[in-house]
KEVO-900482 format. One record per residue: residue in one letter; y, x, z of N, C-alpha, C, CB in turn. Coordinates in steps of 0.001 Angstrom, whole numbers, plus 500000, padded with zeros to 6 digits. Each point is the difference from the previous one (the first is absolute). Glycine has a CB too. Example, Ala and Ser with C-alpha at 12.3 -4.5 7.8 and 13.67 -1.06 7.14 Angstrom:
# residues 2
A494310513190507800501190499110500000501200500900500000498827498108501246S502223501542498034501190500820500060501090499230500730499372501184497855
//
This chain:
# residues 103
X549459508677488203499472499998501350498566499484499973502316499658500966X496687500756499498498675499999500355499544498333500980500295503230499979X498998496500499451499940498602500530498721500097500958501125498695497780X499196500600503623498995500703501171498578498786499423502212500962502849X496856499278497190498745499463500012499749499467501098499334501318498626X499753497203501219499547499604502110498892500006499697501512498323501407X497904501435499659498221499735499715499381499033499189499908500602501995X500449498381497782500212499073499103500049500497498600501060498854501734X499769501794498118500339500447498203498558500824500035503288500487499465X496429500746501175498827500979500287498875499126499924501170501663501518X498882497110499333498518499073499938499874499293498435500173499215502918X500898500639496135500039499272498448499659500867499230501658498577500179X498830502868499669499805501350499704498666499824499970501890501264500948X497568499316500138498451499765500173498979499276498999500904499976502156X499248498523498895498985499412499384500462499723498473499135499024502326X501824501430497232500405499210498138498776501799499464504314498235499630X496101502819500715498973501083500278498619499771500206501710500867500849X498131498668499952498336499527500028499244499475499080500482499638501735X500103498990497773500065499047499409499582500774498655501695498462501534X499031502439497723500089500371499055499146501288499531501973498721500436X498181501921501000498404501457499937498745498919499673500709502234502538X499508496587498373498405499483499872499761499582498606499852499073502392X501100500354496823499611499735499228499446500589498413501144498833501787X499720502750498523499418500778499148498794500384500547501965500633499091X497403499426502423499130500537499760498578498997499799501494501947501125X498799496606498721499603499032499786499314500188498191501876498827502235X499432501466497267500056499857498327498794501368499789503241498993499319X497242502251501169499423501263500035497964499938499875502719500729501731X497553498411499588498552499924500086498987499263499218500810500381501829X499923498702497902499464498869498724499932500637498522501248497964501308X499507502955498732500089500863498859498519501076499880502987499822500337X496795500907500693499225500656500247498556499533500308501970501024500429X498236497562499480498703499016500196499270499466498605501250499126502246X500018501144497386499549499294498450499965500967499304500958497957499922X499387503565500353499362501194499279498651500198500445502108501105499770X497517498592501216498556500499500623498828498972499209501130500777502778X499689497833497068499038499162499684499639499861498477500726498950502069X500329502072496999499766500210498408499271501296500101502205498813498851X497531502251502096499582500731500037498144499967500666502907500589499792X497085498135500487498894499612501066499617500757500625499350498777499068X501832501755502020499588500509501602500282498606500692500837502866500096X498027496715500833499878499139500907501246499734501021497639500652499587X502419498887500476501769499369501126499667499870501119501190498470498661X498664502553502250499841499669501566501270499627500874498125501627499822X501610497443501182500853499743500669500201501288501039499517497431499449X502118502690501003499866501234500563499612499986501516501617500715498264X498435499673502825499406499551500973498927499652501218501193500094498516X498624499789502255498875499285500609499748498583499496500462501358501947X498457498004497933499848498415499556500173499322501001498547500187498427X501857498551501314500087499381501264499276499474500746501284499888499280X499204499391501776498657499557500419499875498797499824499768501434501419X498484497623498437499854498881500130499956499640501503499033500043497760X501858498680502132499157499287501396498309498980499848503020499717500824X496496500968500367498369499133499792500442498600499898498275501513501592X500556497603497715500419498957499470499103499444501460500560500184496768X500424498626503238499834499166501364498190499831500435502616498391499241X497019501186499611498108499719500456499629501535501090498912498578496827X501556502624502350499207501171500757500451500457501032499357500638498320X501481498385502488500500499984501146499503499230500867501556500592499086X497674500103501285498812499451501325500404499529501480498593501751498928X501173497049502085500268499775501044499512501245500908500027497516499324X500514503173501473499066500813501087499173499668500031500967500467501143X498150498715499755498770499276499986499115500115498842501154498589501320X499611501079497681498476500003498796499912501535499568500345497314498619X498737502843500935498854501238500117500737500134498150496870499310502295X503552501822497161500071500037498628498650500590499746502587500203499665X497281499240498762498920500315499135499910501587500102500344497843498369X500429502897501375499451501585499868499705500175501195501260501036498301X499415498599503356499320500397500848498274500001500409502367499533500249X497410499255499284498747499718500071499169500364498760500757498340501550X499529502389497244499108500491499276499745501260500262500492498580498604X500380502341501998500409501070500062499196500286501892502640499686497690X497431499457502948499143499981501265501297500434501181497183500867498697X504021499196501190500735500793500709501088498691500503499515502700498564X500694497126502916500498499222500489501210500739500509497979498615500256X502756500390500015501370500679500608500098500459501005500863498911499124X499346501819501481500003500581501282501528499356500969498457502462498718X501532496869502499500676499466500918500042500736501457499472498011498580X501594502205501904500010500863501112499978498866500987501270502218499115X498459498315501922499568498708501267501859500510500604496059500005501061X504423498931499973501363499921500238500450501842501297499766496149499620X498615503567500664499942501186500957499723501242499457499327498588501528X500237502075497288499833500808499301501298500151499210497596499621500194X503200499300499660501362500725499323500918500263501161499954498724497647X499792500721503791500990500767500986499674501284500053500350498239501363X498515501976498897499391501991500164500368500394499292498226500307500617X502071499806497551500611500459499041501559499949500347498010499344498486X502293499664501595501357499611500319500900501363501350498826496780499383X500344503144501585500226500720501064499765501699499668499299497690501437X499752502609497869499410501149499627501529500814499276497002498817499599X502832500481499380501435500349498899501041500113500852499458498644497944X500791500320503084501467499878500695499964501810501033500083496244500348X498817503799500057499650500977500652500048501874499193498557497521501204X501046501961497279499904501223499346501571500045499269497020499986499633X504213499295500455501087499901499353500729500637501670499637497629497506X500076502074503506500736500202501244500012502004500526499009496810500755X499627503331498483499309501077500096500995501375499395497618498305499807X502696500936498768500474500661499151501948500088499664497181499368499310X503061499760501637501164499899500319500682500775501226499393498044498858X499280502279501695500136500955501388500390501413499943498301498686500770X500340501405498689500133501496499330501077500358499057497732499951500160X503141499245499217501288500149498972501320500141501169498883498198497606X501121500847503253501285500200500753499792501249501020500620497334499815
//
């Protein structure tokens, strides 16, 4: 007689499965790393690189002016509170527009 499986047995199944693909493909790759590197092809990581976070100094208060802004001559541009309502309203107006014409 056939012994019923629960999700449980299916979830041990699994990950003992996982566990064990990864690790050949762990061994696999190390294998293929250390052929490239008797062969001297360069070992790239595969991927996008990651990212750095800026290191705390080049993290400027609002207020202070950074160095490239001021070598470079180009200041930040700030919207006045009343120039982002007209934008604000404009958009609300061109989304209302386009929702009209759809229904």
């Amino acid at each position: 007689m056939a012994r019923l499986t629960t999700a449980t047995d299916n979830a041990e199944i699994l990950s003992y499965a996982l566990r064990h693909l990864e690790q050949e493909r762990d061994s696999i790759l190390a294998k293929i790393a250390h052929i490239k590197q008797q062969l001297g092809v360069e070992v790239r990581p595969v991927g996008r690189p990651k990212k750095v976070a800026a290191p705390a100094a080049a993290v400027a208060a609002p207020e202070e002016e950074t160095p490239e802004a001021s070598e470079t001559g180009k200041k930040s541009r700030v919207l006045s509170p009343a120039a982002r309502k007209r934008i604000s309203l404009a958009q609300k107006k061109r989304w209302a527009a386009s929702r009209g014409e759809k229904a």
